[in-house]
MARMARDO-103514 format. One record per residue: residue number from 1; x, y, z of N, C-alpha, C, O in turn. Coordinates in steps of 0.1 Angstrom, whole numbers, plus 5000, padded with zeros to 4 digits. Each point is the difference from the previous one (the first is absolute). Example, Ala and Ser with C-alpha at 12.3 -4.5 7.8 and 13.67 -1.06 7.14 Angstrom:
# MARMARDO-103514
1 5132 4943 5078 4991 5012 5000 5009 5012 5000 5010 5000 5007;
2 4986 5011 4986 5009 5011 5000 4992 5011 5008 5005 5011 5001;
# end
This chain:
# MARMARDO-103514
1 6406 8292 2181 5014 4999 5003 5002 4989 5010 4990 4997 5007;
2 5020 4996 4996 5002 4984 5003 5011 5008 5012 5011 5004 4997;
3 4982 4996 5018 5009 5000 5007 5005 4991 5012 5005 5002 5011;
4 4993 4989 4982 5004 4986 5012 5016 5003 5001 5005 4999 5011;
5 5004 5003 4977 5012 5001 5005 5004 5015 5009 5012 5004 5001;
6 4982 4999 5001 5003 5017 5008 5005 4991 5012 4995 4990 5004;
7 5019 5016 5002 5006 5000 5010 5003 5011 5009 5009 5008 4999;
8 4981 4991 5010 4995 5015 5011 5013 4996 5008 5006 4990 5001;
9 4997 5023 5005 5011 5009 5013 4989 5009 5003 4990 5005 4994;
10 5016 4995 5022 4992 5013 5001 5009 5012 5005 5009 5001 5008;
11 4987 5009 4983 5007 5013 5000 5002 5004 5011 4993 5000 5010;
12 5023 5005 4987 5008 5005 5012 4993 5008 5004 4994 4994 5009;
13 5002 5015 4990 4989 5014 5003 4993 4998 5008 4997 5009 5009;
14 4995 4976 4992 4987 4999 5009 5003 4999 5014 5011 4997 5004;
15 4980 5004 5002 5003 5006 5015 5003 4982 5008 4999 4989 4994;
16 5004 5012 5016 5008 4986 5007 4990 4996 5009 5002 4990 5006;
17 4988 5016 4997 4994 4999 5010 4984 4990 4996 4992 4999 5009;
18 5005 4995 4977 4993 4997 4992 4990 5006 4997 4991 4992 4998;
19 5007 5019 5001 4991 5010 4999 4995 5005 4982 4991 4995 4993;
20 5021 5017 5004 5000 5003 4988 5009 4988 4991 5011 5003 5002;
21 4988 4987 4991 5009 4995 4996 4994 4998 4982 4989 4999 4995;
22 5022 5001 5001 4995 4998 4981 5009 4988 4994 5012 5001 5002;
23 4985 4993 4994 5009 4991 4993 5000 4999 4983 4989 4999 4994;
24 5025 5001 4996 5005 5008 4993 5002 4980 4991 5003 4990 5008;
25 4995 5009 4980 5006 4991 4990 5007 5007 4987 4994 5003 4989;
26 5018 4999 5014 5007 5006 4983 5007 4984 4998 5012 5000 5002;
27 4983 4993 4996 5011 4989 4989 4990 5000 4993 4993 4998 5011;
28 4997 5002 4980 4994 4996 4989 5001 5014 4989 4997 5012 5001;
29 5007 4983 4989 5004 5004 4988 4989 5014 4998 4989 4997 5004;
30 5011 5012 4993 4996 5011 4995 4989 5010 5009 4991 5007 4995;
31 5011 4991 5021 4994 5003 5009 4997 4997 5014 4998 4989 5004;
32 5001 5024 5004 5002 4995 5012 4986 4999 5011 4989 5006 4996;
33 5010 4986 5020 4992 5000 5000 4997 5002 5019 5004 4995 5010;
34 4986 5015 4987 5002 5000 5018 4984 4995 5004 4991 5000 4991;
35 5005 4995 5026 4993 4996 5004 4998 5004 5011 5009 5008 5004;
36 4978 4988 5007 5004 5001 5015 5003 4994 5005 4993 4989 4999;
37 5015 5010 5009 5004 4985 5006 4985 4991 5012 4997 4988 5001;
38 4998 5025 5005 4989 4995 5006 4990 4997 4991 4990 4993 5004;
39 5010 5011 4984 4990 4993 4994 5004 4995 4984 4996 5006 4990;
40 5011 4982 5010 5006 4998 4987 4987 4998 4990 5002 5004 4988;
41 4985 4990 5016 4992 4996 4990 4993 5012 4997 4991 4998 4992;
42 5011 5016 5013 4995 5007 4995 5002 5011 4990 4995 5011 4999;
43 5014 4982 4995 5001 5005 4987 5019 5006 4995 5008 5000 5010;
44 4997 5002 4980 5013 5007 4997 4997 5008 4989 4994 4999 4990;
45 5015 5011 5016 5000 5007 4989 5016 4999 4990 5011 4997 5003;
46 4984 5007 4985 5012 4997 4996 5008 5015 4990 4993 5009 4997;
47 5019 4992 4999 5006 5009 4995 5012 4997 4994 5009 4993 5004;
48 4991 5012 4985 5012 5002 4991 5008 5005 5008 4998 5010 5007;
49 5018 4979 4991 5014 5004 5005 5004 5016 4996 5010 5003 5007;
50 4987 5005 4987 5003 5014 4999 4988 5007 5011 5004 5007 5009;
51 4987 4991 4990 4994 5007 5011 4999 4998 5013 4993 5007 5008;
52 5014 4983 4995 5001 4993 5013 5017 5003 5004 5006 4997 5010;
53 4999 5007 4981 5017 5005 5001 4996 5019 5005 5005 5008 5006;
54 4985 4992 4988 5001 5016 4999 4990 5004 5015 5003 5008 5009;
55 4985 4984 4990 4998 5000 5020 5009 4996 5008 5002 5009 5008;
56 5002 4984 4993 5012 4995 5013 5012 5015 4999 5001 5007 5010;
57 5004 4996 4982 5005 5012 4994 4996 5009 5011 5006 5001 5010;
58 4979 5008 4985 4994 5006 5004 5002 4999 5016 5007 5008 5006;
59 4986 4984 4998 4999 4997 5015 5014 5000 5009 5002 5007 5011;
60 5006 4986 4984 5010 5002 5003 5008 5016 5005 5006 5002 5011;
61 4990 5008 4978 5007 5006 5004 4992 5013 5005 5003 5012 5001;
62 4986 4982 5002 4994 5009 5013 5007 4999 5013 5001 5010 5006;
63 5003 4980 4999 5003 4995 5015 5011 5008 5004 5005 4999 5012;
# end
């Protein structure tokens, strides 16, 4: 999978303090993609836009 065009944000969620922080690519066509921000070269995982709708979902509505 070809992700040079992935355009990272980093998720509202993560803490301000630089600590916990995750950074999030949904523009590429059929999948989304998170990382660590402290450590981008170590690796992303990736997930289909339905399962990645239905965790943020989930999480959400614990808080």
């Amino acid at each position: 999978m070809d992700l040079s065009g992935a355009v990272w944000r980093k998720s509202t969620r993560s803490s301000q303090n630089g600590g916990a922080c995750v950074e999030v690519a949904d523009n590429l066509a059929g999948v989304i993609l998170v990382r660590d921000t402290k450590n981008r070269s170590g690796g992303t995982l990736a997930f289909a836009p339905e399962s990645w709708r239905a965790f943020v979902a989930q999480v959400s509505s614990r808080r």
